[in-house]
Backbone bond lengths (Angstrom), bond angles and torsions (degrees), N, CA, C in turn:
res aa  C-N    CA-C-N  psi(-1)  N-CA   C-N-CA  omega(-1)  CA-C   N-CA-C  phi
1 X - - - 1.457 - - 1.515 108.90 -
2 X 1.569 124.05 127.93 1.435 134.71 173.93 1.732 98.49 -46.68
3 X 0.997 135.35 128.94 1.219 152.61 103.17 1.551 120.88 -8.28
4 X 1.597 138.17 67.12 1.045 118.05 -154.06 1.756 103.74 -111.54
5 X 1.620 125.07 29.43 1.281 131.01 120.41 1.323 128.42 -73.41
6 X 1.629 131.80 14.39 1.186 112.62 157.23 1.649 98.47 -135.26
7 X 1.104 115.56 162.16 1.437 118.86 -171.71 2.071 101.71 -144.93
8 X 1.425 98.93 134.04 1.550 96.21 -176.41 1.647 105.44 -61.38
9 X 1.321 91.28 162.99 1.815 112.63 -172.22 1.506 105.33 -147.03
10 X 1.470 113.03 135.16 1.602 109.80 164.83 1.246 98.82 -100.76
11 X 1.614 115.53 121.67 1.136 126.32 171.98 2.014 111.16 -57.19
12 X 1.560 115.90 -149.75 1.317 106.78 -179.25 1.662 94.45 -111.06
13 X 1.768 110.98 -9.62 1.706 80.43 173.61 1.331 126.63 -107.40
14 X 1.728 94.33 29.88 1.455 100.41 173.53 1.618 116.57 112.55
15 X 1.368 91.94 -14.27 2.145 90.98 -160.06 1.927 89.10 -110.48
16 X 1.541 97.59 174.45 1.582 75.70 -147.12 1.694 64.99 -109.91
17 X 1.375 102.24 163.88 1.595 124.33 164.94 1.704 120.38 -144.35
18 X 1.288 125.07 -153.75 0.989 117.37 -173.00 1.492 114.75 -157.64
19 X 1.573 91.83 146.50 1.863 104.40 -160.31 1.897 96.93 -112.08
20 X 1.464 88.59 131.41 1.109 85.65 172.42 1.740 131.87 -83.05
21 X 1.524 126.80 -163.42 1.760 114.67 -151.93 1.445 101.31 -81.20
22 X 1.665 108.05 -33.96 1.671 99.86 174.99 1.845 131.61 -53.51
23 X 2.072 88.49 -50.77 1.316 83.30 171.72 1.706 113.49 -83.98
24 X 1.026 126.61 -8.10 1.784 123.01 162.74 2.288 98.69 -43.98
25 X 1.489 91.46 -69.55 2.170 98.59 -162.04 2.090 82.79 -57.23
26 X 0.993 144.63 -49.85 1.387 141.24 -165.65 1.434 98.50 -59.19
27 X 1.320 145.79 -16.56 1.263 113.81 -166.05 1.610 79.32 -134.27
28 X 1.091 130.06 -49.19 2.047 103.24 161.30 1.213 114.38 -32.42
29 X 1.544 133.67 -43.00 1.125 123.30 164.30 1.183 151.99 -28.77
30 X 1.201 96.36 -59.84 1.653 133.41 177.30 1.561 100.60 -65.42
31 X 1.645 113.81 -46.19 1.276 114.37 -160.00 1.465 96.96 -81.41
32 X 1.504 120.22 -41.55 1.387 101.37 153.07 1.276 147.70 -22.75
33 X 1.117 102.92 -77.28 1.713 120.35 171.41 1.572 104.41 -46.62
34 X 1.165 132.63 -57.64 1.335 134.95 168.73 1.967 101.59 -35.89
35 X 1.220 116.73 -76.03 1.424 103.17 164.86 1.440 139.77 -16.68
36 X 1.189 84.47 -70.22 1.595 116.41 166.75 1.427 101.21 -20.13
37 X 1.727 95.11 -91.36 1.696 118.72 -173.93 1.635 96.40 -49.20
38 X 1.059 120.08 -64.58 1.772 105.48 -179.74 1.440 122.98 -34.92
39 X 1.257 125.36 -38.19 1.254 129.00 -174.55 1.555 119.60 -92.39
40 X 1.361 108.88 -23.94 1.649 115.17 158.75 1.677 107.63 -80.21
41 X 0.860 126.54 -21.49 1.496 120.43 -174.24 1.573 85.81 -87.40
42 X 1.327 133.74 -58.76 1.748 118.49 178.26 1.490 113.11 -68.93
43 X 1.421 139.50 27.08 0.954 136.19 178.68 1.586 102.16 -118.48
44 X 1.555 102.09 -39.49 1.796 108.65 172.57 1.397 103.25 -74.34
45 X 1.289 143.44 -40.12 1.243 143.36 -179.99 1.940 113.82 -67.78
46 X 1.571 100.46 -8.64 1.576 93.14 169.28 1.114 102.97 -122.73
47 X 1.504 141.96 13.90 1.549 128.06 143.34 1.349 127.62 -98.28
48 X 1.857 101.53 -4.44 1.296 85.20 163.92 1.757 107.81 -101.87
49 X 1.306 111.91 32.03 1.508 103.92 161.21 1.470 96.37 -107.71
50 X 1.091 127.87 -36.76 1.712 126.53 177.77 1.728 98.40 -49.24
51 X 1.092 101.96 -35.25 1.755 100.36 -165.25 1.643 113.37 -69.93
52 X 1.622 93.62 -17.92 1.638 110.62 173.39 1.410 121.24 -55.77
53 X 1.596 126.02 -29.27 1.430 129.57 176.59 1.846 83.48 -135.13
54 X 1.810 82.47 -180.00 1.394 101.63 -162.08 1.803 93.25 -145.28
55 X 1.121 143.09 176.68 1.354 134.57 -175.14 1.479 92.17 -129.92
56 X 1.475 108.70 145.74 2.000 121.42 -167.45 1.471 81.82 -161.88
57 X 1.146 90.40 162.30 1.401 143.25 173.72 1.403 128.19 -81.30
58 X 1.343 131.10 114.30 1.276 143.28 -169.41 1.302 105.92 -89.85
59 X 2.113 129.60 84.86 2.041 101.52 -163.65 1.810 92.01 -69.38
60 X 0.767 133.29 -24.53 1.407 141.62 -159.79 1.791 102.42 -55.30
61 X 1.374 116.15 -21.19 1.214 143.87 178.65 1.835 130.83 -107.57
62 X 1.376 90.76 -32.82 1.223 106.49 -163.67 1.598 96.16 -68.19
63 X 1.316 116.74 145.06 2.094 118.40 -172.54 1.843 90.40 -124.32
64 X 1.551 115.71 7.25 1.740 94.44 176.45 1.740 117.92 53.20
65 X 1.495 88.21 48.89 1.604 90.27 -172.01 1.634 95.77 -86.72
66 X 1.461 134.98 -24.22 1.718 126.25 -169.70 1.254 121.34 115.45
67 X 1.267 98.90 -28.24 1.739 116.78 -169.07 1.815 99.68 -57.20
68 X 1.183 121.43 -55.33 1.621 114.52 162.15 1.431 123.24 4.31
69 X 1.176 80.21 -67.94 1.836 92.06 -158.54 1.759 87.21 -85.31
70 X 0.969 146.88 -42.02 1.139 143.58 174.24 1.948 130.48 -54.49
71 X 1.311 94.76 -68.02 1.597 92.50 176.20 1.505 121.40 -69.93
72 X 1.620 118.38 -21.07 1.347 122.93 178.65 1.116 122.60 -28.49
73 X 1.541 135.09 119.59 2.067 118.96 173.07 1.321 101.79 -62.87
74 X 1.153 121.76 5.29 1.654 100.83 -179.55 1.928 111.97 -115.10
75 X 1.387 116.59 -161.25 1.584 102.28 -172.54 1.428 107.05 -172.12
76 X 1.053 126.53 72.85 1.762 119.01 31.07 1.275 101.00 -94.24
77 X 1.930 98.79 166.48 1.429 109.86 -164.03 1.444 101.72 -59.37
78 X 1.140 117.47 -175.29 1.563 146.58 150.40 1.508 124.93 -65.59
79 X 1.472 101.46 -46.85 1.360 110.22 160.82 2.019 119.26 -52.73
80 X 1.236 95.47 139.61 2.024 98.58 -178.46 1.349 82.64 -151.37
81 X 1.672 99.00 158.13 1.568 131.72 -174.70 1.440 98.38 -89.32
82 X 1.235 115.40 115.67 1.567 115.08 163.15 1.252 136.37 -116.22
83 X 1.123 144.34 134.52 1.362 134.78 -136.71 1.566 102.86 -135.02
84 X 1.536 107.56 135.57 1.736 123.68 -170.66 1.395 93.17 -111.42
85 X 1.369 92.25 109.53 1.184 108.80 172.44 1.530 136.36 -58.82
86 X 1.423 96.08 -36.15 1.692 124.67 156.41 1.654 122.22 -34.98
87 X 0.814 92.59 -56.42 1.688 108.41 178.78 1.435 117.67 -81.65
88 X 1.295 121.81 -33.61 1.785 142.83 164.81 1.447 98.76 -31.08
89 X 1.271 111.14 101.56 1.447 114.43 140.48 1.881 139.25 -63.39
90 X 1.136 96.03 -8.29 1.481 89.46 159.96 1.334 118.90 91.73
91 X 1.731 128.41 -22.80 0.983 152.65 166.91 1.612 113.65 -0.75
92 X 1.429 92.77 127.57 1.209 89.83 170.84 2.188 121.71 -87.70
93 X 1.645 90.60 -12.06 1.262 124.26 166.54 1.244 113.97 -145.96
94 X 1.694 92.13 112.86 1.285 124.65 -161.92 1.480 102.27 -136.98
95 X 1.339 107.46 99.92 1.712 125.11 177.75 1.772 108.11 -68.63
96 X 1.260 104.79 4.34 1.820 103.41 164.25 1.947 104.20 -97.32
97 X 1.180 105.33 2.60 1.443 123.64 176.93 1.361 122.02 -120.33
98 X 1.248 119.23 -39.44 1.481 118.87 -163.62 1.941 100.97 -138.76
99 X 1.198 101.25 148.36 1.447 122.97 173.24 1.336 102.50 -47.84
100 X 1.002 124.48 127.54 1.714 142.26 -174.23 1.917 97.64 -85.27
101 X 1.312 105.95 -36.64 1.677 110.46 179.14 1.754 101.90 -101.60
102 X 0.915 122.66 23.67 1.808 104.09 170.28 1.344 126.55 -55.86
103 X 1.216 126.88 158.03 1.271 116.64 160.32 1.555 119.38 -82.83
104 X 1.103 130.53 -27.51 1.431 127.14 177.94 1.743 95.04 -128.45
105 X 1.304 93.02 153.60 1.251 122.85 170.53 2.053 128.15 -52.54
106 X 0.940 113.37 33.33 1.727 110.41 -129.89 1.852 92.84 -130.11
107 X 1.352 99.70 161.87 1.915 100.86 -156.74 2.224 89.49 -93.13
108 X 1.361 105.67 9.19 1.708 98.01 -166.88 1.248 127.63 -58.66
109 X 1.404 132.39 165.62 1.414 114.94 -162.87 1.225 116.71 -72.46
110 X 1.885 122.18 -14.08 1.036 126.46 -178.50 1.470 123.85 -91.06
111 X 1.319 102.31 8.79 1.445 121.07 -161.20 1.762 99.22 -113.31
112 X 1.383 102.13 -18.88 1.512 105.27 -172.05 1.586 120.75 -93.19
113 X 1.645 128.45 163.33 1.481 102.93 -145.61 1.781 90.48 -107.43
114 X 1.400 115.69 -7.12 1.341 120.18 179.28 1.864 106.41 -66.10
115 X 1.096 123.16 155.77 1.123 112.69 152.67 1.148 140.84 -100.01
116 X 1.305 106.44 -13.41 1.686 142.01 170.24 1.933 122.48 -85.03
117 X 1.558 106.87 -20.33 1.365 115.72 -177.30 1.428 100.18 74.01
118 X 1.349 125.71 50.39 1.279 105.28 -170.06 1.705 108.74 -121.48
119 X 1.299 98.50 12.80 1.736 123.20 161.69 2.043 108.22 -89.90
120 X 1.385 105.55 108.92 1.407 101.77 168.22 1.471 112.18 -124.67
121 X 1.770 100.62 133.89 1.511 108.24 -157.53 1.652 96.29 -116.60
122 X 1.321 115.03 143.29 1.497 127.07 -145.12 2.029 77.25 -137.10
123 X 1.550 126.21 120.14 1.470 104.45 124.84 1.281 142.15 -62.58
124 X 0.857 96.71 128.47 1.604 119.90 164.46 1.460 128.43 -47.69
125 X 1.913 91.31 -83.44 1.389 117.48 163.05 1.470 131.55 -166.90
126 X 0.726 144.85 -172.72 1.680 139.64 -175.12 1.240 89.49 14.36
127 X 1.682 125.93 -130.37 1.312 132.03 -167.11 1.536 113.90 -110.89
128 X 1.528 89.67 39.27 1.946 111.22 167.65 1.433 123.99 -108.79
129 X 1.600 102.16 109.86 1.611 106.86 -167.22 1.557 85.19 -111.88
130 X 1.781 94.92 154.85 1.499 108.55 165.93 1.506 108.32 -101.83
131 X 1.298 108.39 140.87 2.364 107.51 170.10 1.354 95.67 -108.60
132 X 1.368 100.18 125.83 1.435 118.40 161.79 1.619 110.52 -114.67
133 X 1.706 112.53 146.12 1.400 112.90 -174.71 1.220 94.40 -119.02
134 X 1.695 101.52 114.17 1.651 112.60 149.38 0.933 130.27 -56.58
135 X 1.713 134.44 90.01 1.513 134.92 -163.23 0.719 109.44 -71.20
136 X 1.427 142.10 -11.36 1.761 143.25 164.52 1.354 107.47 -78.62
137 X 1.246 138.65 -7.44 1.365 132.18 148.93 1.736 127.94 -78.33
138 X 1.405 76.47 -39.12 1.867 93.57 -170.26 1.899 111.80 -60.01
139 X 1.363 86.16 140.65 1.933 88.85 -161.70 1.930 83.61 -100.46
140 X 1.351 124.30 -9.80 1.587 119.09 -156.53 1.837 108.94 63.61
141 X 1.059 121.77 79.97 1.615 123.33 176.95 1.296 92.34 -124.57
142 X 1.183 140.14 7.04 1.241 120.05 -174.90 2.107 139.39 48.50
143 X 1.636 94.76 5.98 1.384 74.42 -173.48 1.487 111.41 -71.78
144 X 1.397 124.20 -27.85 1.438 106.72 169.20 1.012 172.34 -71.95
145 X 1.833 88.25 -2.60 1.227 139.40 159.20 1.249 103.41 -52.35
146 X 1.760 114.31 -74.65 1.604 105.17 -170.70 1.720 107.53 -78.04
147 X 0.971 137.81 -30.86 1.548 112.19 155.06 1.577 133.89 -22.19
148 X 1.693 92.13 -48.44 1.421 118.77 -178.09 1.506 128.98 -56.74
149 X 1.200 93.83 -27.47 1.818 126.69 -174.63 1.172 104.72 -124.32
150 X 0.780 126.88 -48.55 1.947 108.03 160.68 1.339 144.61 -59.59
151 X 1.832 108.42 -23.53 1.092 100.27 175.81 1.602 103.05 -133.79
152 X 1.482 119.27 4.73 1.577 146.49 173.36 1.084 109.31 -110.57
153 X 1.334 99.35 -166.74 1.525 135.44 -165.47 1.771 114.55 -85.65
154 X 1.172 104.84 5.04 1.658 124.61 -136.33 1.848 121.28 -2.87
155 X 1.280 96.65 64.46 1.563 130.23 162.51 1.653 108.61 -47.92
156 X 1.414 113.75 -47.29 1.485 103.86 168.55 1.579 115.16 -104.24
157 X 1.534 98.16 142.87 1.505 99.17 -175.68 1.739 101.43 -141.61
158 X 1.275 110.04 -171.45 1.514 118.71 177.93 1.575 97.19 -98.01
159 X 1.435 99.12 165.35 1.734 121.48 165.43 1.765 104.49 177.85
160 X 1.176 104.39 141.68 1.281 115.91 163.60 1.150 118.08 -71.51
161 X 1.397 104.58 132.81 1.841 119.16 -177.30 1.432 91.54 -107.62
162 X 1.562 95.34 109.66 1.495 110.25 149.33 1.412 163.44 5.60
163 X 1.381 81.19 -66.01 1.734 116.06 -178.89 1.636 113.94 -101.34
164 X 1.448 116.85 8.78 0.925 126.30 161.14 1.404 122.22 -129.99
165 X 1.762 119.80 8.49 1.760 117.54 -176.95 1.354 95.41 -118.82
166 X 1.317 107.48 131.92 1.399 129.44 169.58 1.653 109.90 -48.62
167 X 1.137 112.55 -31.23 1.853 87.90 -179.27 1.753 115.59 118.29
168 X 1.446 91.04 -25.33 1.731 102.30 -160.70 1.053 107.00 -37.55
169 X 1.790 96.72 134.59 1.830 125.33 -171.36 1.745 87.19 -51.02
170 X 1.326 133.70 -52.03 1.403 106.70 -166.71 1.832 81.50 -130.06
171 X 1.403 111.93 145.41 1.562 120.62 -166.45 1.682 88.54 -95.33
172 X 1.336 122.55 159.23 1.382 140.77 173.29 1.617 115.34 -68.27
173 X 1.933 88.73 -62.52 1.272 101.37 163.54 1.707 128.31 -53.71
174 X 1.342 126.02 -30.10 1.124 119.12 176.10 1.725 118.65 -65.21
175 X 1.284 102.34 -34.62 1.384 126.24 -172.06 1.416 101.07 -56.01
176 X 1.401 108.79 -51.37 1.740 119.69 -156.16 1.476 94.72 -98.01
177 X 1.182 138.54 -1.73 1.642 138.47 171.41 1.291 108.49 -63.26
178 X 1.607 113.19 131.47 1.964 106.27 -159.92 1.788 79.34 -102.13
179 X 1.197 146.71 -27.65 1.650 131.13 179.99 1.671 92.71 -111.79
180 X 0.850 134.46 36.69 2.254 134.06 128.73 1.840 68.99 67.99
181 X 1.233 129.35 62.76 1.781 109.44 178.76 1.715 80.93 -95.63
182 X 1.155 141.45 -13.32 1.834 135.75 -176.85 1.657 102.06 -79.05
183 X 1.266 136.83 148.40 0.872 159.11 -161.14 1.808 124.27 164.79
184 X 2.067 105.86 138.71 1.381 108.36 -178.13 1.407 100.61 -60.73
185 X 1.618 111.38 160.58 1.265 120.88 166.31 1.693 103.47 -149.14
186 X 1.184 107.11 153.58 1.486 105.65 165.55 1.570 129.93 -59.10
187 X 0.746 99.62 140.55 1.839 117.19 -156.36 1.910 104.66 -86.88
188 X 1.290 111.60 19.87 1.252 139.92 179.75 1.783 98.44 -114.57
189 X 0.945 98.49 -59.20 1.676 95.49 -171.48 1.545 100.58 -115.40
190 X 1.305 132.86 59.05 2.010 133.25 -178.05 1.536 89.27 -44.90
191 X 1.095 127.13 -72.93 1.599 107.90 -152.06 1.122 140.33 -119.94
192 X 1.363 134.36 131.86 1.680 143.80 137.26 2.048 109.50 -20.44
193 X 1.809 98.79 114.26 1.389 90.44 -169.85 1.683 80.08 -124.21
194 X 0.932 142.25 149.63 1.487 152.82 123.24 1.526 117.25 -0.40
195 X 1.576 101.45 107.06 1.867 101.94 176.72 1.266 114.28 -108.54
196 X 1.214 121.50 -174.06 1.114 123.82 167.94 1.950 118.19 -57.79
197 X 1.354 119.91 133.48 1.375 125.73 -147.23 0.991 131.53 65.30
198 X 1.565 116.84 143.64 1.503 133.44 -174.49 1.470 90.04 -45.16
199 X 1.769 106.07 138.33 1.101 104.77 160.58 1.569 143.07 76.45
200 X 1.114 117.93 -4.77 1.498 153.32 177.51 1.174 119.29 -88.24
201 X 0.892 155.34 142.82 1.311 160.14 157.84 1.783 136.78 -132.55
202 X 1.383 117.34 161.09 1.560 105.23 -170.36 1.290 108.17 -115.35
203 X 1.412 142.60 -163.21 1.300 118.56 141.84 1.392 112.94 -93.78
């Protein structure tokens, strides 16, 4: 019958002898831990290359299909409406704000195109309002986006905020995007913002 507290060993001058069960689990150990550390050191060495790009948004691409706010692993998405101010016409009716079919003219919650209220409109002056997006409201659904571009300047668009998306080696949302507008980018320059002309963009 094997003896299975001792296990053969080649000593260093060649002839074989035998280690007993303590020092046998002591040097699986070790060789463990050696594993171990090998596989956390290649696990830090592939997020900090993941950490090298970041995934954004192409608006130049983007069609405001919804999927945003939907496929995201997170809740609310990651995705938020951000708005270039540059391009902002100023509107005093502004279908990235207000129901394009209302019956009255009027700032009410039912009248507004967010569903969250997460568009806040400030006058300016004469009949020049500014939209600002509360990203702590904003779910990313895009309806004001395509308001924005359908019946505007499309001044507001989507982009992933950063400091709130996990990173994922492959994004949900990219997967489920019907024009691929998601794509890595360097984590130096994350995003595509809205330029001057339909459709254009800067970094």
């Amino acid at each position: 019958m094997v003896d299975l507290r001792r296990v053969d060993d080649h000593s260093k001058s060649g002839s074989v002898g035998f280690i007993d069960r303590r020092s046998f689990m002591q040097t699986g150990l070790r060789v463990g831990a050696a594993v171990a550390l090998t596989a956390a050191a290649g696990a830090t060495a592939l997020k900090l290359h993941a950490d090298d790009t970041v995934w954004q948004i192409d608006p130049g691409l983007c069609v405001s299909c919804g999927l945003c706010e939907t496929e995201c692993v997170l809740l609310p998405s990651a995705v938020k409406c951000v708005h270039s101010y540059g391009i902002c016409g100023y509107c005093n009716l502004c279908f990235g704000y207000l129901q394009p079919n209302q019956t009255e003219q009027n700032t009410a919650v039912e009248n507004q195109m967010c569903p969250t209220s997460a568009i806040k409109r400030t006058l300016v002056e004469g009949p020049y309002y500014e939209y600002r997006i509360d990203e702590s409201l904003c779910v990313g659904c895009a309806k004001c986006v395509k308001g924005c571009t359908t019946f505007g300047n499309g001044a507001m668009h989507l982009q992933i905020r950063h400091d709130v998306c996990v990173n994922c080696n492959e994004c949900t949302i990219a997967r489920a995007c019907p024009t691929r507008a998601f794509s890595r980018r360097d984590a130096a320059t994350p995003y595509k913002i809205k330029a001057m002309g339909s459709g254009k963009e800067g970094t």
